[in-house]
N, C-alpha and C positions, 0 to 999 in steps of 0.2 A: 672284638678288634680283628680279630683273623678272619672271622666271617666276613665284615666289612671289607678286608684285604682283597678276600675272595673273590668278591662282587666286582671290587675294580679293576682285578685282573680281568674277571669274564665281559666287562666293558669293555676295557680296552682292548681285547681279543676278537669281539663283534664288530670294532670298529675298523680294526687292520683288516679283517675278512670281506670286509664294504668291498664291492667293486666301483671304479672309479664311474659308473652310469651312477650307481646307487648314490655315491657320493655328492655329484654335482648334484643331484635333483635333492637331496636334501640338507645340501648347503644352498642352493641356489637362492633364496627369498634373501639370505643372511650376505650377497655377494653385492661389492661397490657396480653400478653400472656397468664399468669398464671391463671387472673381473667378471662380470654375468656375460658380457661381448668373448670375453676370452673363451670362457665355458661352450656358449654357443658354437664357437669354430671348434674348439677341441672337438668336440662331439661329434660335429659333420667333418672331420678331416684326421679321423684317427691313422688312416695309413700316412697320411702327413707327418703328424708326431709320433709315427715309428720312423720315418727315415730323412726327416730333415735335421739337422743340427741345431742350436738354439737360435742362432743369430739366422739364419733361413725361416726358420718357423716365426720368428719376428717380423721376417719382412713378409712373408708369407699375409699373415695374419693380420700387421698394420700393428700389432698393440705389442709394448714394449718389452724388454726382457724383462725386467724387474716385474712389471703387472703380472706376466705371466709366473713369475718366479714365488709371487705373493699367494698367487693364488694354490701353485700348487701347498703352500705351508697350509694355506686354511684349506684343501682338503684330505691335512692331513699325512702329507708325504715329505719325507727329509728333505730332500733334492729334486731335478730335475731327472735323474737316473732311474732313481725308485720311483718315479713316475711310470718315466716309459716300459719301466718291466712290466710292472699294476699293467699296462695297455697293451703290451704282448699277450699279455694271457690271455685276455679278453680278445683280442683283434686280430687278423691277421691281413697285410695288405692284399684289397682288388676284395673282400669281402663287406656288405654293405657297410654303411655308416649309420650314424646313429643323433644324427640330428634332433633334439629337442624340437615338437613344435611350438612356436610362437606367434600370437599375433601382431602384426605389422597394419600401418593405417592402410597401406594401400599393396596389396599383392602382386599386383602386375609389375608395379614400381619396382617393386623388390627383385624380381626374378631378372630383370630386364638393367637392372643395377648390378647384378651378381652377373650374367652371362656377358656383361661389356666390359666387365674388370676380367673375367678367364680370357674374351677375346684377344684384351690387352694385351695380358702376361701373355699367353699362347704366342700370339705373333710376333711380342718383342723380343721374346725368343729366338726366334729363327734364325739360324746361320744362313746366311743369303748363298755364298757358295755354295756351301753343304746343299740346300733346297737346286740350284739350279744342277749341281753333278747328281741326287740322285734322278732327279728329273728324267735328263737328260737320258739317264738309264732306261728309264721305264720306257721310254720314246723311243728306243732302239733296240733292246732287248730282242730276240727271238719270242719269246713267252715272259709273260709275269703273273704271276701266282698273288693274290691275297689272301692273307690266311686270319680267322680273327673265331673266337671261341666265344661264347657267353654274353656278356653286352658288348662285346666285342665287333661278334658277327653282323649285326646291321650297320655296321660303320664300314666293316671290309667289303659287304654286299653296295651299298653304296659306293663303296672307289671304284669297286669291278666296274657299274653298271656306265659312271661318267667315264670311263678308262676305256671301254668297249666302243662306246661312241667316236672313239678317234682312233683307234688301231685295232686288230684281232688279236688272237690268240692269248686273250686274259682269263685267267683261271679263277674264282671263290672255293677254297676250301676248307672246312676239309664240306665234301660235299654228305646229304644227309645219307646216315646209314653205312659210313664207309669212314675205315681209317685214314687217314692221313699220309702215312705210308704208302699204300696203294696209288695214289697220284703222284705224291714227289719223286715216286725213281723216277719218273720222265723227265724230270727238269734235271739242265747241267751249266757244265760253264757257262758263262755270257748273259744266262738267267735272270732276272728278275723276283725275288721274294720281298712283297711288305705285310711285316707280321706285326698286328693290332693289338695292342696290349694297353687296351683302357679298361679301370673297373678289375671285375675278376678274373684273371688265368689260370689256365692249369698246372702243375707242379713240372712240367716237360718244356715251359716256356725260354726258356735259359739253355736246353739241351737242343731243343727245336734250331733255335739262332744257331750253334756252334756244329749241327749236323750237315747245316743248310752253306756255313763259310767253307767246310769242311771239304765240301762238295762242288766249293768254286763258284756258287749263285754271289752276285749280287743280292744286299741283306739292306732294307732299309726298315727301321722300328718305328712303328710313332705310340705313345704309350703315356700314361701318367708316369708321376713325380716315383711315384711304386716301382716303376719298372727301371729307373737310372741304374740298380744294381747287375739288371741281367744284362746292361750293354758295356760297363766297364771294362777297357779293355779289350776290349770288342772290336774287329774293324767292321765298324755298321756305321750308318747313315742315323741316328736318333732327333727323332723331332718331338719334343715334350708338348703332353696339353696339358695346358692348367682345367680340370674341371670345379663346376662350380655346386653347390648345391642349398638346398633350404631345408626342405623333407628330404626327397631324393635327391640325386645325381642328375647336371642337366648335361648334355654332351653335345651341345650346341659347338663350344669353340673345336672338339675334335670333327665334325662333321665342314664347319668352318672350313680347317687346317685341309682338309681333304678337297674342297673346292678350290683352293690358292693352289696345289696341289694339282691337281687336273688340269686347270688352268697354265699352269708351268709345262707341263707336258705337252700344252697344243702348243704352246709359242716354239719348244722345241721343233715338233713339226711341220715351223713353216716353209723350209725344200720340201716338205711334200705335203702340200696345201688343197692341191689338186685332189690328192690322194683322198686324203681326210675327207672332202666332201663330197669326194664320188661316195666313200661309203657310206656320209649321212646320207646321201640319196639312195644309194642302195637299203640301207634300214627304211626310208620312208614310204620307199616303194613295198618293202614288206608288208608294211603298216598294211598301206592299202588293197595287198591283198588279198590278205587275210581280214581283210575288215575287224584290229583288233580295238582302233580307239572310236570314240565317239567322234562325230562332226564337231 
């Protein structure tokens, strides 16, 4: 009898030790449809279910609190609490996700169904004020800096390059091979900083914003659902993207946000219209100098 006791303590010990990956994949054949849907977004949106609250992570997700609530029982967790700790340990937000794969009848369908539901939420989002004052900034600033780190950086290289096209003095930083510091003592009052916080950042992302308000820059974030913590309280400009994903992260709707974006900033510049396309012509006479594009 004690032996047998034994046993189902050391069962049940194996089982508390499961990590929630481990979990879902060997409840998942055992899971109602609905609750195998749930599973699937847990997994691709674990920094989601660390910082959304349950009625968020509902609307989020589409499927109900209860489904979600059922499911975490079948794998195994009291509440919805001792879930999210189980997913602390394992996860930390802006580091990958961990999406199951699945087959889908048609692939294309699916990606293109998932990045027009982030476009959605992304831009139903938007403060229309908010977008048109920091705009308005960037359009008149002395300098503006983009700063973006990790997958970050192709999105921030990207604003520089549509952001250059209509005015000078636009910065990507940090540039390679050099701190960060190094270039922001030049920027001051009346400045312009947009710091890209999609996906992974660095543990300095939260002190970056607060050295940069600190210093009298204009601060405008745009960033996942991950980053609403570093701007609380904050006087910044925040524009949320919803990303979407299958396997990976697609970041279609932040690359989106950055083109509505750009866009905003020329319409600013229409008293100097002139301006703006003497320097597209000045760029395009570059072009041709330097023979850099193809015919």
């Amino acid at each position: 009898m004690g032996a047998s006791k034994d046993a189902m303590d050391e069962e049940g010990n194996a089982a508390a030790d499961l990590g929630l990956v481990a979990r879902i994949r060997e409840s998942f054949d055992s899971l109602t449809a609905t609750e195998r849907e749930a599973a699937q977004f847990i997994l691709g949106h674990l920094t989601d279910v660390l910082v959304c609250n349950s009625v968020e992570l509902s609307q989020l997700s589409g499927i109900s609190q209860p489904t979600l609530s059922r499911l975490y029982r079948k794998l195994g967790y009291a509440n919805a609490g001792e879930f999210r700790r189980d997913v602390r340990r394992v996860h930390r937000p802006g580091s990958p996700e961990l999406s199951r794969h699945t087959q889908c009848d048609d692939l294309v369908a699916d990606h293109l169904r998932r990045d027009e539901e982030s476009l959605k939420r992304t831009f139903e989002g938007i403060d229309r004020a908010q977008l048109s004052s920091a705009c308005q900034a960037m359009a008149t600033a002395p300098h503006v800096a983009v700063v973006g780190y990790h997958s970050s950086y192709p999105v921030a290289l990207h604003m520089r390059e549509q952001l250059m096209r209509l005015r000078g003095n636009v910065d990507i930083l940090p540039n390679p091979g050099q701190s960060i510091a190094e270039d922001l003592v030049d920027y001051a009052a009346g400045d312009v900083i947009v710091i890209i916080g999609v996906g992974r950042r660095l543990p300095f992302f939260s002190r970056l914003i607060d050295v940069m308000l600190e210093r009298g820059l204009t601060v405008v974030v745009i960033g996942d659902i991950s980053a609403r913590n570093a701007v609380i309280g904050r006087n910044v400009a925040f524009f949320k993207v919803v990303l979407s994903s299958h396997v990976l992260t697609s970041f279609t709707a932040a690359f989106a946000l950055i083109a509505l974006m750009v866009d905003e900033v020329g319409k600013c510049l229409v008293d100097t219209e002139d301006e703006v396309h003497a320097r597209i012509e000045g760029i395009n006479d570059c072009f041709d100098a330097l023979n850099e594009l193809e015919d």
